[in-house]
C-alpha positions as CSV (number, residue, x, y, z in Angstrom):
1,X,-1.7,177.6,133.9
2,X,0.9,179.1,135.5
3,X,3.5,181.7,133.9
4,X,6.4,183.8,136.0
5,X,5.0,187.1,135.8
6,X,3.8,189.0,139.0
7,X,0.0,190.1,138.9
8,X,-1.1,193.1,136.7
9,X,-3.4,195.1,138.7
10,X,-4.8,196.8,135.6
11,X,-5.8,193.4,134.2
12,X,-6.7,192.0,137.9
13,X,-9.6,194.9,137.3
14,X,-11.0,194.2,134.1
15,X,-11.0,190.4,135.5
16,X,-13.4,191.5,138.2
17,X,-15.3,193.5,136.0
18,X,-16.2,190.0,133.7
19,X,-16.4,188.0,136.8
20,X,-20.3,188.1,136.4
21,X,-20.6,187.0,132.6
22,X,-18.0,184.6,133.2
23,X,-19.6,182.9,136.2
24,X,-23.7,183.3,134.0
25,X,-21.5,181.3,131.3
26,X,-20.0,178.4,133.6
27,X,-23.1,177.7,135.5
28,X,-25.0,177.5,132.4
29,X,-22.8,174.5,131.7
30,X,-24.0,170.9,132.0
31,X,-23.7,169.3,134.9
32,X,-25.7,166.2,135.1
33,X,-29.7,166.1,135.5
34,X,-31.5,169.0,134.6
35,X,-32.7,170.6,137.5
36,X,-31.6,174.4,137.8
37,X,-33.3,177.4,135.8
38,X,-31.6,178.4,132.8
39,X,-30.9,182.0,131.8
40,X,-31.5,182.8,128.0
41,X,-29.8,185.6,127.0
42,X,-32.0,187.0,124.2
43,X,-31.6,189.6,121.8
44,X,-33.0,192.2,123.8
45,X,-34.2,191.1,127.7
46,X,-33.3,188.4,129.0
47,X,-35.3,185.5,130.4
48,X,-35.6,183.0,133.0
49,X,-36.8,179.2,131.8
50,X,-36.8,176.1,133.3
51,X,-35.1,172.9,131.3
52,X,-38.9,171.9,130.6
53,X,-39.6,175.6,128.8
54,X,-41.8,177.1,131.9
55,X,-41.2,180.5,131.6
56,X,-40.2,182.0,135.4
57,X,-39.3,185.6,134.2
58,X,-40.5,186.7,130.7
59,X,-38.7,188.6,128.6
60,X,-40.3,191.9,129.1
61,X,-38.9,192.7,132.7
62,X,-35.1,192.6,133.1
63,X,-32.6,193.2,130.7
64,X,-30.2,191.0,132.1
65,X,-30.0,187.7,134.4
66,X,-27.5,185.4,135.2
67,X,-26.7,182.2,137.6
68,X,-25.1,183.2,140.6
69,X,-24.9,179.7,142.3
70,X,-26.6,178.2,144.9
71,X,-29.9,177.9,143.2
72,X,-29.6,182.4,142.9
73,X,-29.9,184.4,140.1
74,X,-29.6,188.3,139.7
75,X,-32.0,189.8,137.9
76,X,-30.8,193.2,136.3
77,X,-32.1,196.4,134.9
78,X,-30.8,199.7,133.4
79,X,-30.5,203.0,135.2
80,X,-28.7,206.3,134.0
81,X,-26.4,207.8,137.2
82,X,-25.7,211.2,137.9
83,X,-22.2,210.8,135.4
84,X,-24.7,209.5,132.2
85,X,-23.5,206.6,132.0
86,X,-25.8,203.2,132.2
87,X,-25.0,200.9,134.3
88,X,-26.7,198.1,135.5
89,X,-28.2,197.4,139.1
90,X,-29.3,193.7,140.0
91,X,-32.3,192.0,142.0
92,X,-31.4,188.7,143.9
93,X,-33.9,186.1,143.2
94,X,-34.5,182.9,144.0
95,X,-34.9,179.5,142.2
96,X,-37.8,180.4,140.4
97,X,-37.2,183.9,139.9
98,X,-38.5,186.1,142.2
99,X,-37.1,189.0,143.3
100,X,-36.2,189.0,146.3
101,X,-34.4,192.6,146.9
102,X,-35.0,195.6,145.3
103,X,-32.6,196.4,142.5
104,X,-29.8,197.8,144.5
105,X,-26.7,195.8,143.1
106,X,-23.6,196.4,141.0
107,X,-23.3,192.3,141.1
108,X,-23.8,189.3,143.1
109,X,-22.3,186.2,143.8
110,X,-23.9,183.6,146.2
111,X,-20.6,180.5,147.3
112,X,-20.9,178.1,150.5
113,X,-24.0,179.6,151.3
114,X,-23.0,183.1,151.4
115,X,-24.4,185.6,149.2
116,X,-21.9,188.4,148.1
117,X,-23.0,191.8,146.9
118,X,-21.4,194.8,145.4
119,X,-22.9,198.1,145.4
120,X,-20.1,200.5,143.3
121,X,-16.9,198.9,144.7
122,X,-18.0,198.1,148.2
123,X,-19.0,194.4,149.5
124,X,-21.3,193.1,151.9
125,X,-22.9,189.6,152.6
126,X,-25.9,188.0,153.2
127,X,-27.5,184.7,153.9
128,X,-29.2,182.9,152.0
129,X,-32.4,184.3,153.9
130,X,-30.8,187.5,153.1
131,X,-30.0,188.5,156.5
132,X,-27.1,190.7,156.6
133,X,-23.7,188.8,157.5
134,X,-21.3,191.7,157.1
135,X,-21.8,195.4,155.8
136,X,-21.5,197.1,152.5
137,X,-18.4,198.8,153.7
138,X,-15.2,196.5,152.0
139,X,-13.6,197.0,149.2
140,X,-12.5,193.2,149.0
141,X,-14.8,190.4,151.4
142,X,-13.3,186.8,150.9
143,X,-15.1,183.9,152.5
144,X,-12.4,181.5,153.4
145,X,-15.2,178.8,151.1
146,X,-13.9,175.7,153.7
147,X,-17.4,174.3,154.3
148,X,-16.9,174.5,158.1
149,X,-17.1,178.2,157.6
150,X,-14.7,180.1,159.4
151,X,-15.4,183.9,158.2
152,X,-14.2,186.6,155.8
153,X,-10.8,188.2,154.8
154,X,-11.4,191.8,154.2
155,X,-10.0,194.9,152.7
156,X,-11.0,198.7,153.5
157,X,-9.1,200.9,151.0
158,X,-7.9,200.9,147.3
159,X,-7.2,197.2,146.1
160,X,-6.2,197.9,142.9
161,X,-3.6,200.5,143.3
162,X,0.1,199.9,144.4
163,X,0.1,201.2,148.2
164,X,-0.3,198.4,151.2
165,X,-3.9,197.7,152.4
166,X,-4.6,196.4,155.7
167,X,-6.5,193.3,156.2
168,X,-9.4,192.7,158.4
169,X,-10.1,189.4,159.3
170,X,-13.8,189.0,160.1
171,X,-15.9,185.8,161.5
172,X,-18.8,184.1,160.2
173,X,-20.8,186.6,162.5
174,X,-19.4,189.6,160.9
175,X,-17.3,190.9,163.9
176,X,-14.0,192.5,163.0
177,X,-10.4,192.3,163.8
178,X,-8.3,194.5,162.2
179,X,-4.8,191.9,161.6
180,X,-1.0,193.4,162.0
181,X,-0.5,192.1,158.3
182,X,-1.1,194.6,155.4
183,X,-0.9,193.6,151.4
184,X,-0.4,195.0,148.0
185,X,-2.2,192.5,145.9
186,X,-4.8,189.9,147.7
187,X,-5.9,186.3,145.6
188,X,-9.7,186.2,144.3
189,X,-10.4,183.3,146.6
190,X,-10.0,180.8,148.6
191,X,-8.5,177.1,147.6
192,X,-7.8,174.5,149.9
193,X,-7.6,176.7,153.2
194,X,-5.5,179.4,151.9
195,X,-5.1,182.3,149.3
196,X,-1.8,184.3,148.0
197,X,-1.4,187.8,149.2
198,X,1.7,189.8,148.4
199,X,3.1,191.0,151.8
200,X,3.9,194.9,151.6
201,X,6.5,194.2,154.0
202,X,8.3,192.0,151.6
203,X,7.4,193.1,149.0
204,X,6.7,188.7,147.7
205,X,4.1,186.6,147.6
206,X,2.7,184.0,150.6
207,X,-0.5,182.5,151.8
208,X,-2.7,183.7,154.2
209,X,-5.0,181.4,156.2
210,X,-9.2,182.6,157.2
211,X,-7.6,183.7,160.5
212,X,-5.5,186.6,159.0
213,X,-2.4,185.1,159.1
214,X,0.8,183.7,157.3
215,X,0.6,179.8,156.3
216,X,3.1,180.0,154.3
217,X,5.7,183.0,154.2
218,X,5.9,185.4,151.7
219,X,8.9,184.2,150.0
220,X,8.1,184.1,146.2
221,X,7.9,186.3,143.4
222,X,4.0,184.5,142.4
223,X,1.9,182.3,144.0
224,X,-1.0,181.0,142.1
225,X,-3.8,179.1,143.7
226,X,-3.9,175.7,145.5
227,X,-5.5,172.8,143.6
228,X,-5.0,168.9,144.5
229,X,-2.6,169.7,147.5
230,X,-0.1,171.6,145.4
231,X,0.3,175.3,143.9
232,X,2.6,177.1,141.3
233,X,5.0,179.2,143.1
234,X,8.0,181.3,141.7
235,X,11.4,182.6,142.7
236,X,14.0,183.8,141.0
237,X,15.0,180.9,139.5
238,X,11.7,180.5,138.0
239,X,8.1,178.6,138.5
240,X,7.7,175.3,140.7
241,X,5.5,173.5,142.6
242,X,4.9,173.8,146.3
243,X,3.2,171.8,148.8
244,X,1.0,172.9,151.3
245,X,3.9,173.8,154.1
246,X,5.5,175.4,151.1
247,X,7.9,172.5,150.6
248,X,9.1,172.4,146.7
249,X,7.5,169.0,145.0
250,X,9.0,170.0,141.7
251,X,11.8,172.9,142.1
252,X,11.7,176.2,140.6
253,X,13.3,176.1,137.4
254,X,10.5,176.3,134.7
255,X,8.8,179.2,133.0
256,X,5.8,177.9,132.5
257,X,4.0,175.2,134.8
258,X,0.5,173.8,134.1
259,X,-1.7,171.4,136.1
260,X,-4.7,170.4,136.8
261,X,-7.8,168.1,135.9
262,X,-5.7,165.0,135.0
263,X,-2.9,163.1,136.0
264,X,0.0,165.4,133.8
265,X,1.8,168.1,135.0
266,X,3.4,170.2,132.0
267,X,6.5,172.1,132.7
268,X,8.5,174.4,129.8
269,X,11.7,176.3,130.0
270,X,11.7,178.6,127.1
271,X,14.9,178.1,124.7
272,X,15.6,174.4,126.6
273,X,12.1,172.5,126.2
274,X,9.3,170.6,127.8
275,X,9.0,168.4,130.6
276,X,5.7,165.8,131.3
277,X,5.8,164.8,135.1
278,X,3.2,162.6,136.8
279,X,1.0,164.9,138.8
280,X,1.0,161.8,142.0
281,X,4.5,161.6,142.3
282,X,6.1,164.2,139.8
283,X,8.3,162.2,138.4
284,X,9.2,162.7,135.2
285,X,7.9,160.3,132.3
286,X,8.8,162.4,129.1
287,X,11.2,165.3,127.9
288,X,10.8,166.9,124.4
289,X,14.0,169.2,124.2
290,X,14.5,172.3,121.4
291,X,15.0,175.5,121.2
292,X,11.3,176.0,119.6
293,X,9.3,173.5,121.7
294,X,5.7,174.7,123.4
295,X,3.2,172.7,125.0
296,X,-0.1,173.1,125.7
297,X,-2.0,171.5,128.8
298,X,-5.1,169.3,128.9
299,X,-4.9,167.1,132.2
300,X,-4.4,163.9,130.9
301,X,-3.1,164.9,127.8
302,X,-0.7,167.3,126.1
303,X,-0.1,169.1,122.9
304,X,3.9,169.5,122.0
305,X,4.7,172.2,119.6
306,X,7.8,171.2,118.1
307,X,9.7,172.6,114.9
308,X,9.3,169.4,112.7
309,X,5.5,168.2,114.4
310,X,2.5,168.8,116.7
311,X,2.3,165.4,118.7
312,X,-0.9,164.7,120.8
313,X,0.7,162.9,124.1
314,X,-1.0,160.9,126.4
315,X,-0.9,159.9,130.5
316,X,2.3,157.9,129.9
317,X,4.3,160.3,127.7
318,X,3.0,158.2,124.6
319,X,2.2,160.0,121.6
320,X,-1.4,159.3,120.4
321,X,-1.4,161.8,117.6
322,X,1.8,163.6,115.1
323,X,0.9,165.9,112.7
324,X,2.9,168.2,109.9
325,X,3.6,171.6,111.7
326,X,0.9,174.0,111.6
327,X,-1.7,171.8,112.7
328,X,-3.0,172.8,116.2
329,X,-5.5,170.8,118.4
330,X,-7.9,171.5,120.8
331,X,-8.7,168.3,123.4
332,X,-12.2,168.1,124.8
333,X,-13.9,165.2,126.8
334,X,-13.7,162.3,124.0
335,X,-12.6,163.6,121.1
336,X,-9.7,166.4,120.0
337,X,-10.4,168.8,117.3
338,X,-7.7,169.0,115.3
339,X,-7.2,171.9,112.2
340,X,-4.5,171.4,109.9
341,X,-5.3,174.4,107.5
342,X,-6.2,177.9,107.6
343,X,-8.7,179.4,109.6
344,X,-12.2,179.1,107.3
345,X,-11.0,176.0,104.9
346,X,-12.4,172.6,105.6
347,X,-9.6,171.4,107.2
348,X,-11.2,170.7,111.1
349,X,-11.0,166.8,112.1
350,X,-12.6,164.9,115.1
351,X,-9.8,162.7,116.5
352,X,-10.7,159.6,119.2
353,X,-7.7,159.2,121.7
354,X,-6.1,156.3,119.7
355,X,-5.1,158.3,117.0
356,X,-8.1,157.8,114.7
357,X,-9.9,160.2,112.8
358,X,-13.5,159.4,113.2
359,X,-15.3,162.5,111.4
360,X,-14.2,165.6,109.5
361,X,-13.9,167.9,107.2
362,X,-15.6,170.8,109.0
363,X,-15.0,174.6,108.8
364,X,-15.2,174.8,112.4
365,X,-15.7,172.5,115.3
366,X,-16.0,174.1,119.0
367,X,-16.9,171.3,122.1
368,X,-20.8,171.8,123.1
369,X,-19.8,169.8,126.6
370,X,-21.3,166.3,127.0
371,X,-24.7,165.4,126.8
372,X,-25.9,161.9,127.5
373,X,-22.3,160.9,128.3
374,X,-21.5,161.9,124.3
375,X,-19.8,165.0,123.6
376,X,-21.4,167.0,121.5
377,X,-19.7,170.1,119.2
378,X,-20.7,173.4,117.1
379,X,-19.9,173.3,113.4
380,X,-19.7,176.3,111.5
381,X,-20.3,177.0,108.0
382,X,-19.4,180.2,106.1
383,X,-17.9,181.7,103.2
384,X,-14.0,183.3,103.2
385,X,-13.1,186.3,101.4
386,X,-9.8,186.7,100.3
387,X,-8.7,190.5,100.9
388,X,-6.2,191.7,97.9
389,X,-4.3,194.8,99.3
390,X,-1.9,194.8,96.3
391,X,0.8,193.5,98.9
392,X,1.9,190.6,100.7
393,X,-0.6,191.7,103.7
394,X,-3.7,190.0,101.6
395,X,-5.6,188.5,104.0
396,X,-8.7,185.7,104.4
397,X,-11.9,187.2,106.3
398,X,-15.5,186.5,106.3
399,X,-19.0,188.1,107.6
400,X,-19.9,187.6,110.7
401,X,-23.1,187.9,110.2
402,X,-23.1,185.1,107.4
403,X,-21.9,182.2,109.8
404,X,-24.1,179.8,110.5
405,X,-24.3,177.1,113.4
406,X,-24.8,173.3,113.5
407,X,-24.5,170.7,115.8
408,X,-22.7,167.1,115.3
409,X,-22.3,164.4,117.9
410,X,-18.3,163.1,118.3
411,X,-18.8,160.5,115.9
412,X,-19.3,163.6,113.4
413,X,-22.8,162.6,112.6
414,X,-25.9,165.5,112.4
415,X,-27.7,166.4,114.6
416,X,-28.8,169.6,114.0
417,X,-28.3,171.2,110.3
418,X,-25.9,174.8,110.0
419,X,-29.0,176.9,110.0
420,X,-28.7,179.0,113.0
421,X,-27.3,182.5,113.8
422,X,-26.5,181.7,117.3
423,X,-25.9,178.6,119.0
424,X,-24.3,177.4,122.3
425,X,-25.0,175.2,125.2
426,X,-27.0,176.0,127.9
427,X,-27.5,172.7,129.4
428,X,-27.8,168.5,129.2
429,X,-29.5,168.6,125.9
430,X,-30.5,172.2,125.7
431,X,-29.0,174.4,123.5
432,X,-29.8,178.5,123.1
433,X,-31.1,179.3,119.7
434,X,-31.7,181.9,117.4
435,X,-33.1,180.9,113.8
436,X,-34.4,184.1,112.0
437,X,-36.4,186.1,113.8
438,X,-37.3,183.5,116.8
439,X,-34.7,182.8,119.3
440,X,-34.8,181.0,122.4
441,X,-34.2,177.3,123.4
442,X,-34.1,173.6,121.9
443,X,-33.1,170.4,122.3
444,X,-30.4,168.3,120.3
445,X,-33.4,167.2,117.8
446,X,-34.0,170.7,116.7
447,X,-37.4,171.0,119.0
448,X,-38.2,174.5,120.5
449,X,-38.1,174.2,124.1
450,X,-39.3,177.8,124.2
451,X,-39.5,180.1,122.0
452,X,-39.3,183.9,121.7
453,X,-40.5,185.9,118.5
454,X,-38.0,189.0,117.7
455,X,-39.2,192.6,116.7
456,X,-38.7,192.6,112.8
């Protein structure tokens, strides 16, 4: 999604900061035939298991570990510094777990080959054979992630404050070359040969390419990242969509533009309404004007918000799906969870894309991914408490700790009963467990992979 704002640095930050759980939770994701390890992030250390339930790294050594592509994992443990505070300093190991550093890292992350390291706001890479590719001295290294490597973008001071920061551009051999181009704000990566920068000398956003220098000019008030030859770009009159010259392919008029992982490109102009274009030819096959009218995005399909209904609407600007206002739904790979209650009441429907409900009531339905082709989803069970304050601020809650997790297949038959405290995907038909005091990993029948017993 992309929304006129310019960047937040503060939040830009915190990003970075989750960069690492965020990635462990992606690449835990299915993906096809089981083949990589799988982290299991236990109660208290973590472990390393392979889909069959071989344990690489038992749960008695590191305290955390995590995916970091490429067939890598970081391994971490807890130290105290000199401040008091823990922190946490990672190991890189290899596909079955050993270490193959020392544990020197604030976090690692291995793309195209190259293995990226932090040690306390300072970047450096490596091969994958761990040879050193460019020093620990950057405060941002980008590979330019093309395949036919080219080499790094680089920063040297602050990247999070507001003053200009000069950029180094470095090649695949590590040798620098400090550019005449100098930024406030620099993208997280790499897409499609280029990545936004916002030029301190006009003070708006561009692209630079791995060479250090502007592909497109720094013209706009955002740029967001390049997917499927096009990017969200902003001026004053609002967000568009540019090519990769920078050409407009749908002018800049909208306030919020999303795209992305389907053939739909959702455009909305708060107070007017919401646009469907055709992400090929962005041509327009479907307005739904208002005042009050939101959309959400889901590649093929979207969700329209409007005063009187929530529609489901598909490819062709059709809608699949109208429900009474309230409702909200959530589209996955073959089915759309649909709620048209409160949080908590059973009130959670699977939908096909024809407009047929196939399974449901359910508490609470979140997508488990595919497995098998299927897609599978979480149910939740648990009791609501209404809150009386004496006011019209009464409120529904519930306990946590009293949830409990199932798993149905998207024709809303069983597959595993609500009997577990934790519950998620970790791969094709392996799911993390815990059940009491074992926790660890099983399979879409309910049979323990591996299995961990929990101090009492």
């Amino acid at each position: 999604m992309c929304a006129l704002a310019r960047k937040n640095h503060t939040e830009d930050a915190m990003m970075k900061k989750l960069l690492a759980c965020a990635l462990a939770l992606l690449l835990a994701l299915p993906a096809g035939a089981l083949a990589e390890a799988i982290a299991l992030n236990l109660a208290e250390e973590d472990a390393l298991v392979t889909p069959e339930g071989e344990v690489l790294v038992p749960p008695q050594e590191y305290m955390e570990i995590y995916a970091i592509g490429g067939g890598f994992y970081a391994l971490g443990v807890y130290e105290t510094g000199e401040d008091g505070f823990l922190r946490t300093r990672f190991a890189l190991a290899d596909a079955q777990g050993n270490a193959l550093t020392q544990a020197l890292y604030s976090s690692l992350e291995c793309r195209d080959g190259v293995i990226y390291y932090e040690i306390d706001g300072h970047f450096g890479a490596m091969d994958a054979q761990c040879n050193p590719l460019v020093p620990c001295e950057y405060t941002r290294l980008i590979g330019d992630g093309q395949g036919d490597f080219l080499g790094f973008l680089a920063l040297r001071t602050d990247p999070w404050d507001t003053t200009m920061d000069a950029v180094y551009a470095l090649k695949a051999s590590g040798d620098e070359r400090e550019t005449d181009i100098s930024v406030i704000d620099l993208g997280e990566s790499f897409s499609e040969g280029r990545i936004p920068a916002l030029s301190s000398q006009t003070e708006a956003y561009g692209y630079l390419n791995a060479q250090g220098e502007w592909a497109i000019a720094p013209n706009f008030l955002y740029a967001g990242a390049f997917s499927d030859g096009m990017a969200c770009a902003a001026t004053q009159e609002g967000m568009g969509l540019i090519d990769g010259s920078g050409a407009w392919l749908l002018e800049p008029r909208f306030d919020v533009v999303e795209y992305g992982n389907g053939s739909l490109i959702t455009a909305t102009v708060y107070g007017e309404g919401v646009y469907l274009y055709d992400a090929a030819t962005r041509q327009q096959i479907a307005s739904f004007p208002g005042a009050e009218v939101y959309a959400a995005h889901y590649g093929d399909y979207a969700v329209i918000y409007l005063p009187e209904e929530v529609r489901l609407v598909g490819a062709d600007g059709g809608t699949l799906l109208s429900l009474a206002p309230g409702a909200s739904v959530t589209v996955g790979e073959n089915r759309a969870v649909v709620s048209t209650g409160e949080y908590g009441e059973q009130s959670v429907y699977l939908y096909d894309f024809a407009g047929k409900a196939v399974a449901g009531p359910f508490q609470a339905l979140t997508s488990a991914g595919l497995h098998g082709g299927r897609e599978c989803f979480i149910v939740d069970a648990f009791s609501v408490v209404e809150v009386d304050t004496g006011g019209v601020d009464s409120y529904i809650t519930w306990d946590p700790s009293q949830i409990r997790s199932g798993l149905v297949d998207e024709d809303g038959n069983e597959l595993l009963p609500c009997e577990y405290e934790v519950l998620y995907s970790v791969g094709e038909n392996r799911f993390f467990a815990r059940q009491g005091l074992s926790e660890g990993m099983i399979d879409a029948s309910g049979n323990w992979i591996v299995r961990f017993e929990m101090d009492s």
